[in-house]
C-alpha positions in Angstrom: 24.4 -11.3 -3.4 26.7 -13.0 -6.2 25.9 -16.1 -4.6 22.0 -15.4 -4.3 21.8 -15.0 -7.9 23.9 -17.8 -9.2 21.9 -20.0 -7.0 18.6 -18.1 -8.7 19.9 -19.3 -11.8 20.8 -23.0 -11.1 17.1 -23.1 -9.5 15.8 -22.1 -12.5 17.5 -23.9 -15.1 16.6 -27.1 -13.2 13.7 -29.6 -13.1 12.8 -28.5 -9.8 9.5 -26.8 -8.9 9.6 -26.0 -5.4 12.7 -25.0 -2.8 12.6 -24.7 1.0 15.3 -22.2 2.2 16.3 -22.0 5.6 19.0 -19.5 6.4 20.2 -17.1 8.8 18.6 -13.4 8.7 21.1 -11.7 6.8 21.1 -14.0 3.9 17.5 -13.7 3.7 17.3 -9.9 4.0 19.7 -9.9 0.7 17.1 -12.6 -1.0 14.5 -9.7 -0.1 16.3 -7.2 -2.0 17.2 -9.7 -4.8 13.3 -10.1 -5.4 12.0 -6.4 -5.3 16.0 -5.0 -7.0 16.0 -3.0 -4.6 19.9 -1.1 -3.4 21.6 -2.3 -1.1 21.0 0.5 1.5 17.6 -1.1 2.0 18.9 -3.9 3.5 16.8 -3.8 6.6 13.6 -2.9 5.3 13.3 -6.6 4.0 13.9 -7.5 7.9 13.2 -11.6 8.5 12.8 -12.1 12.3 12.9 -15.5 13.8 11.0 -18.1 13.1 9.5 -15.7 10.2 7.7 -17.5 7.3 7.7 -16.0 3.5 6.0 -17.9 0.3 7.8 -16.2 -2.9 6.5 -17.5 -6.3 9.4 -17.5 -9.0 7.8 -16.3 -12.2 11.0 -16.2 -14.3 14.7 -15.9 -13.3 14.5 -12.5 -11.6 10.7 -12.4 -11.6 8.7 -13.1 -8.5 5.8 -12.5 -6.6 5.4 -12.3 -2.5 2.2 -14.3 -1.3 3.4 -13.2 1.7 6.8 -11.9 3.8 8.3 -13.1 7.5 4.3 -14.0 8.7 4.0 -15.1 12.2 0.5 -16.5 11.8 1.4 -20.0 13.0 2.6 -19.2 16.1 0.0 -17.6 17.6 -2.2 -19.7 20.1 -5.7 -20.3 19.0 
């Protein structure tokens, strides 16, 4: 979680405006709680399956807003 955050705050203090993570499930379960502060003990219900897709707007260095969390929508056939 350390790690989440100081990398929250490098993000921010940079010129950069948009950030792709890709990262095994755990890491992004803790990102999950990072953005709603929520315990630890919650851990899985910000569950990230494979292949899941989430779009997380960064308002301000712990501030954020979901658009949307682990969506599948692009997978399915048409």
């Amino acid at each position: 979680m350390d790690r989440l955050k100081k990398f929250l705050e490098k993000f921010w203090t940079s010129d950069e405006e948009v950030c792709t993570i890709v990262s095994h499930g755990a890491v992004l379960n803790l990102f999950g709680l990072l953005i709603m502060q929520a315990p630890l003990d919650h851990f899985w219900t910000m569950y990230m399956s494979g292949c899941g897709v989430s779009k997380v707007i960064m308002k301000g260095i712990y501030k954020f807003s979901i658009d949307y969390w682990n969506a599948h929508h692009f997978l399915k056939d048409k």
